[in-house]
C-alpha positions in Angstrom: 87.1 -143.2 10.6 85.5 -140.1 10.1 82.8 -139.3 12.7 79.4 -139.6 11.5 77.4 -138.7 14.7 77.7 -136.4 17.9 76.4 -140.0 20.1 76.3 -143.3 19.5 77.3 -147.0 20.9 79.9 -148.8 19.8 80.6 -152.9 20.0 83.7 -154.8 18.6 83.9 -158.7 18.1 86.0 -161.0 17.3 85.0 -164.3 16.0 81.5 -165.5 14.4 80.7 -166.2 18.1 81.1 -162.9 19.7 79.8 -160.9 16.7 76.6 -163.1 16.9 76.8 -162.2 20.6 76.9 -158.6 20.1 74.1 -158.5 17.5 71.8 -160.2 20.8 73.6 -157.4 23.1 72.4 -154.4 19.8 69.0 -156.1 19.8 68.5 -155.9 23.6 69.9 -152.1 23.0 67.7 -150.8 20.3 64.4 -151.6 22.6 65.3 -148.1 24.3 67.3 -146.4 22.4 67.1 -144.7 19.1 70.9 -143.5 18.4 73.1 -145.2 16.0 74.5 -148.5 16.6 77.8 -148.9 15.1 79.6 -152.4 14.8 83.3 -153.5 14.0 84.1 -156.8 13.5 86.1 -159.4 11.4 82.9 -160.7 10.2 80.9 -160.2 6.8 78.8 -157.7 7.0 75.6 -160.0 5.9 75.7 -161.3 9.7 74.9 -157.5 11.3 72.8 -156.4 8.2 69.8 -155.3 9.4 71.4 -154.9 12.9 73.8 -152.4 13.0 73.8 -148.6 11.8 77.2 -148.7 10.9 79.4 -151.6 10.3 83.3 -151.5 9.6 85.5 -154.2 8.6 88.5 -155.2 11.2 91.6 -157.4 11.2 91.7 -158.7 14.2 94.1 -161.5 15.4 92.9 -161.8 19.2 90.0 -161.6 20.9 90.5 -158.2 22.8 90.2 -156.1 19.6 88.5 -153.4 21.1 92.1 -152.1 22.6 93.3 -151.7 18.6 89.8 -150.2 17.4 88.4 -147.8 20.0 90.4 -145.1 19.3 88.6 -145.4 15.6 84.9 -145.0 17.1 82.5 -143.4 14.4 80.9 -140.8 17.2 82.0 -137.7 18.6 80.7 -139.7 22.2 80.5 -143.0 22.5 79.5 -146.0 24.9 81.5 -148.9 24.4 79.6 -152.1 25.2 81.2 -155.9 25.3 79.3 -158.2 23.0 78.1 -159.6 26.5 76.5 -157.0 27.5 72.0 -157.2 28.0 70.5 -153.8 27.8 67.8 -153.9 30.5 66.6 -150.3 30.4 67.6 -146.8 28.4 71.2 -146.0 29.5 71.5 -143.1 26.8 72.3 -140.9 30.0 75.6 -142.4 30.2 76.3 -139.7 27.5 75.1 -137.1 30.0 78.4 -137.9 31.8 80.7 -136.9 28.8 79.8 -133.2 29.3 82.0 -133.0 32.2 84.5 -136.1 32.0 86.6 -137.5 28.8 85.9 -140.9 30.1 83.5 -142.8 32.7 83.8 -146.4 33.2 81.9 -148.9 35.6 84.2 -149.9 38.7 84.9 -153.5 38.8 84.0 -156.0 41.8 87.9 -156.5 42.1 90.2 -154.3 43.9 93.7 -155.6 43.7 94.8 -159.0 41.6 97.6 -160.4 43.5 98.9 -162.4 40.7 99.2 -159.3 38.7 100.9 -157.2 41.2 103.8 -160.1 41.2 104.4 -159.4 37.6 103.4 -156.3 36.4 105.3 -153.7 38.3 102.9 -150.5 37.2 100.4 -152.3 38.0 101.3 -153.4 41.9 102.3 -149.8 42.2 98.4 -149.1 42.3 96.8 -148.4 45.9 94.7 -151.3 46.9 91.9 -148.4 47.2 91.9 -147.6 43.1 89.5 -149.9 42.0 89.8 -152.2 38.7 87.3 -150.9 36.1 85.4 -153.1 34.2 86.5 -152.3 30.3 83.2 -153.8 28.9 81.1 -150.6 29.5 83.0 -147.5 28.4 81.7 -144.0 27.8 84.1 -141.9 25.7 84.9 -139.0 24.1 87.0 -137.6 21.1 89.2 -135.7 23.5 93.1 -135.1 22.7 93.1 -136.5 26.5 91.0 -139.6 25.6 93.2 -140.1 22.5 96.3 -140.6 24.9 94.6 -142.7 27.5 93.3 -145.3 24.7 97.2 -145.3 22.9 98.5 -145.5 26.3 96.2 -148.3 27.0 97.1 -150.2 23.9 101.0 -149.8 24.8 100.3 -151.5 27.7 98.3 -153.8 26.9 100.9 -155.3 24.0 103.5 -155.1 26.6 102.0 -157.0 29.1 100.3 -159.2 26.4 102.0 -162.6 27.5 102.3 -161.7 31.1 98.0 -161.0 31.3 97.6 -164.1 28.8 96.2 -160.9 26.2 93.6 -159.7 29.6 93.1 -156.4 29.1 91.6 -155.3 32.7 95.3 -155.0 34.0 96.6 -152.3 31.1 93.5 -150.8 30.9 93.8 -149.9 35.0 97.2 -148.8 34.5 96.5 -146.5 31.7 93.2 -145.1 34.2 
């Protein structure tokens, strides 16, 4: 996708449910902000009308589509936000961030999953002190470096698919 805008925040959905989710998360959003909204999802585009700056068609088959469609954000930099997500006050500042790192991600109450160090082998080789990252609020740039962390991120994620049950918080900490 060609990028349309030097900032903006970015939601993917899956499902009627989540989209419907993430137009609530956009609405909460637009009270304190006034850069484009851009929405991808496997819905019609009537459902975010109204909503969304900038909607794109996906095809989806699982509910984690944000690891296939990141890497296809319409901005220069972005913030990712889960359909989940309540906007409480301006966080346009996350942005402020992207002039001196490619990425910056919110750290995770977890540490360590147990039951993932058994059976993914990258990821038990991970000190207990590196933190898990949540992946539902993710500022971004367009880097060549960001590129590679979000292919990389996908390759695990599709490798480990049946392993994590298609969780992407264990591939997306191995590709950090």
């Amino acid at each position: 996708m060609n990028k349309v805008a030097e900032k903006g925040y970015l939601y993917i959905a899956y499902g009627e449910a989540f989209t419907r989710e993430a137009i609530m998360s956009i609405k909460s959003l637009k009270r304190f902000t006034k850069l484009p909204v851009a929405i991808f999802t496997d819905q019609s585009q009537e459902l975010v009308d109204g909503v969304a700056d900038i909607y794109a068609k996906i095809h989806a088959n699982h509910l984690r589509a944000k690891v296939d469609y990141m890497d296809m954000s319409p901005f220069i930099n972005t913030v990712f936000l889960d359909s989940d997500t309540v906007i409480v006050r301006n966080c346009d500042d996350m942005f402020n961030l992207l002039e001196r790192f490619d990425v910056a991600i919110v750290n995770d109450y977890a540490r360590k999953r147990l039951k993932y160090s058994k059976i993914v082998p990258e990821y038990g080789e991970i000190p207990y002190a590196f933190s898990e990252a949540n992946s539902g609020v993710i500022a971004f740039n367009d880097s060549t470096r960001t590129q590679t962390f979000l292919k990389m991120w996908k390759e695990y994620f599709y490798k480990y698919f049946k392993e994590t049950n298609g969780w992407d918080q264990i591939s997306f900490r191995i590709s950090l």
